[in-house]
N, C-alpha and C positions, 0 to 999 in steps of 0.2 A: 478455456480453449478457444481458439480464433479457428478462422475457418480454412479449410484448405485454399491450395490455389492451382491453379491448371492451368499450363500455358501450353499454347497451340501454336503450330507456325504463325507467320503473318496471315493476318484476317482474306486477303483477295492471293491467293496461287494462280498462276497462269503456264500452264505446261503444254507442248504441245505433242502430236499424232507420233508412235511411235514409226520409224522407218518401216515404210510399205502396209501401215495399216492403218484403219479408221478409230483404233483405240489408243490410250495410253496407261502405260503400266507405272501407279506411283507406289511410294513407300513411306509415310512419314512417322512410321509408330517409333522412332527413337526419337524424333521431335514434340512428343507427348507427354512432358511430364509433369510429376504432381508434386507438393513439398505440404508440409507440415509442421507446424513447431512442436507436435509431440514424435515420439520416436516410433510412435503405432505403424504397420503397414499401411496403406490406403489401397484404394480398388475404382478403379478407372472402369464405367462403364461406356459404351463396351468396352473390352480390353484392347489397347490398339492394335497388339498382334493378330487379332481375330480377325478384325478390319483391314489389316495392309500384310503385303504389297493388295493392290485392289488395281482390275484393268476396268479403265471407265472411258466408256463411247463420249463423243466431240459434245460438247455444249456446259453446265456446269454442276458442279456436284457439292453439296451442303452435306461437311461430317459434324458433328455433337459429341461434343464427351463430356462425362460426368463423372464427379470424385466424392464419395464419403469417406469420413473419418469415425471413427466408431464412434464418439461422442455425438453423432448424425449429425455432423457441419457438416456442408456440402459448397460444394463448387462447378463450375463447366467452365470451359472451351468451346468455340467453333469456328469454324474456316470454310473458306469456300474454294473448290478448285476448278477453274476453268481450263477445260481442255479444247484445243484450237487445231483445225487441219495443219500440217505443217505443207507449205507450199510443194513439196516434194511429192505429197501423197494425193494431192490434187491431178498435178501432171500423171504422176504413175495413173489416176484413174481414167484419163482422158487416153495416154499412151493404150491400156488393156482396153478400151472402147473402140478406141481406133484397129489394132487386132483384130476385133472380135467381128466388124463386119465383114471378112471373107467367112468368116464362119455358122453366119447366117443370120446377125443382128439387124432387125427390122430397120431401116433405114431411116425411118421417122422418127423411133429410140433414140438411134443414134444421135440426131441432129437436136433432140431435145435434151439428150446427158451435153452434149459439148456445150452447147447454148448455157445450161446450170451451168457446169464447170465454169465457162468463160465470166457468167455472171458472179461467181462467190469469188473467182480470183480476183474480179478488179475492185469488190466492195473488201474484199478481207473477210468472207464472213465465218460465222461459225460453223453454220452448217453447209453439211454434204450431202450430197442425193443419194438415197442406196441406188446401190448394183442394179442396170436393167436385167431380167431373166426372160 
């Protein structure tokens, strides 16, 4: 018996912020699959339906899977998924700040979220400030 085998999407994913939010909602559990040269079932842990769809916040995410064969050959996969502001969600957060000072955002707030903002649009970067309260 040889050993299974596990393929995973490509090793680096790069997805970005879903419209109007700080998260992205992915799905790759039919990109998870296991083969065998015998005709036995196999068992992917975790199961990738368990895992996806999965909403994951901006920066990057390391998934693992794992496959036996009853004969205990074994196998993995992993990938890593980088989730990125999408520029739209930057503005919208600058736009809802900008609103929010008639309604009674400390002034000082304010000037330190746009200052972030202005600074992660011109670097590209990954991160985002949370929400002032």
């Amino acid at each position: 018996m040889e050993r299974p085998s596990l393929t995973c999407p490509n090793e680096n994913v790069t997805v970005v912020t879903d419209f109007g939010k700080l998260t992205a909602t992915v799905d790759y559990s039919a990109d998870i699959i296991a083969t065998d040269n015998s005709d036995n079932p196999l068992k992917i842990s975790p199961d990738p339906v368990d895992v996806f769809p999965a909403v994951l916040e901006i920066g990057s995410h390391r998934f693992v899977f794992d496959v036996k064969d009853p004969s205990r050959n074994s196998g993995s996969c992993n990938f890593l998924i980088m989730v990125e502001a999408a520029r739209r969600t930057l503005r919208s957060r600058h736009s809802q700040c900008q609103r929010s000072i008639s309604g009674g955002i400390n002034v000082t707030s304010f000037i330190r979220v746009s200052k972030t903002l202005r600074r992660l649009q011109n670097r590209k970067s990954r991160m985002v400030p949370l929400p002032v309260e």
